[in-house]
N, C-alpha and C positions, 0 to 999 in steps of 0.2 A: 859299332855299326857305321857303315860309311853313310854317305845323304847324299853326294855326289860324285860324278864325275867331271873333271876338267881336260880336255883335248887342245894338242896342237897340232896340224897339218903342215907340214916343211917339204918344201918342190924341192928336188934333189938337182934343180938347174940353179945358175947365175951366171949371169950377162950370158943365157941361153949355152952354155955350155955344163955336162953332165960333171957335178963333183961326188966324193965318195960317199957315200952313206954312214959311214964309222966318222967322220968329220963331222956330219948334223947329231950322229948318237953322242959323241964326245961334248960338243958343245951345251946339247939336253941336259947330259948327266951331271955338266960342272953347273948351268945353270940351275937346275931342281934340287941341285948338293945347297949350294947358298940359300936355297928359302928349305932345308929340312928334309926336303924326299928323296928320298935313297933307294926309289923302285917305283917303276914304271910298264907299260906294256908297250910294244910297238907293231902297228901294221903298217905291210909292205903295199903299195897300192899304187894305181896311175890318175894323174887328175890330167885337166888340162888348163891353162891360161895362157889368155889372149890366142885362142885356135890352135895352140902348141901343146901337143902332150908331155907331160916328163914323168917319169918314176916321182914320187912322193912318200913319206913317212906317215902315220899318224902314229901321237903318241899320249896314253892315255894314260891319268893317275885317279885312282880313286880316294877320294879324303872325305875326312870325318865332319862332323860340325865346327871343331875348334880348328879346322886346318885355316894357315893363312893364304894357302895355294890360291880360293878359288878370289881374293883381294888383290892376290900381284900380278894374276895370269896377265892382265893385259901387259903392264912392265917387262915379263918374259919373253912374250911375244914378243915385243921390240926389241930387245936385247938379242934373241937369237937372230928376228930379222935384220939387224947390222952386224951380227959376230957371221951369218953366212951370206951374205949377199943379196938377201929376198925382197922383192919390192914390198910384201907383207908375207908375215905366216899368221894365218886362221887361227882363231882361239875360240874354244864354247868351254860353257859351262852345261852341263845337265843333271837334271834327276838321277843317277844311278837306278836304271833300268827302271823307273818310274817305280820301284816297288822297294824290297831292301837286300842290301847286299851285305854279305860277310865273309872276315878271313878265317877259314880252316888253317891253322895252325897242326904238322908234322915235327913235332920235337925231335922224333928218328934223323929226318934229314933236313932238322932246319931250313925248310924250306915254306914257303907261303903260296899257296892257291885263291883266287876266291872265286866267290859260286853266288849266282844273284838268285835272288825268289821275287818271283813276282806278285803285286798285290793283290 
């Protein structure tokens, strides 16, 4: 049963200029490789900072109670914010949808879903 969710938000700008989005996915996946997670979700979305809009990332892992994710996220953070150029990237921790969440497991196609219930 997961217990939480951890998110990080990545502005797809540095030094105000657009870089590619497979660069911030690339740099996630080797950093969440090194602490264990090997899957993730990602939304496409626009923030803004400092009055400037940019394309931004958010990317969201759901982990269990034993996970060490939600002890390093701030360490990630930083490490992505210097391997892309961000003056910061956002990090939370949360409830997993305040309620509990599980993976539906498809043996057919190896493949993983999950489905929240609320409490």
């Amino acid at each position: 049963m997961f217990n939480s969710k951890v998110s990080f938000v990545i502005g797809l700008n540095a030094y105000s200029r657009p870089y590619p989005e497979s660069t911030a996915v690339k740099a996630v996946t080797e950093e969440l490789a090194v602490h264990g997670i090997d899957g993730f979700s990602l939304t496409r979305g626009i923030g803004f900072w400092r009055g400037a809009q940019e394309d931004i990332i958010t990317v969201s892992v759901l982990v269990t109670p034993d996970s060490v994710l939600p002890t390093y996220a701030e360490r990630i953070a930083q490490v992505l914010a210097i391997r892309l150029n961000q003056e910061c990237v956002l990090w939370s921790i949360d409830a997993a949808d305040a309620g509990l969440s599980y993976a539906a497991h498809n043996d057919n196609f190896r493949a993983t879903s999950v489905a929240a219930k609320a409490a």
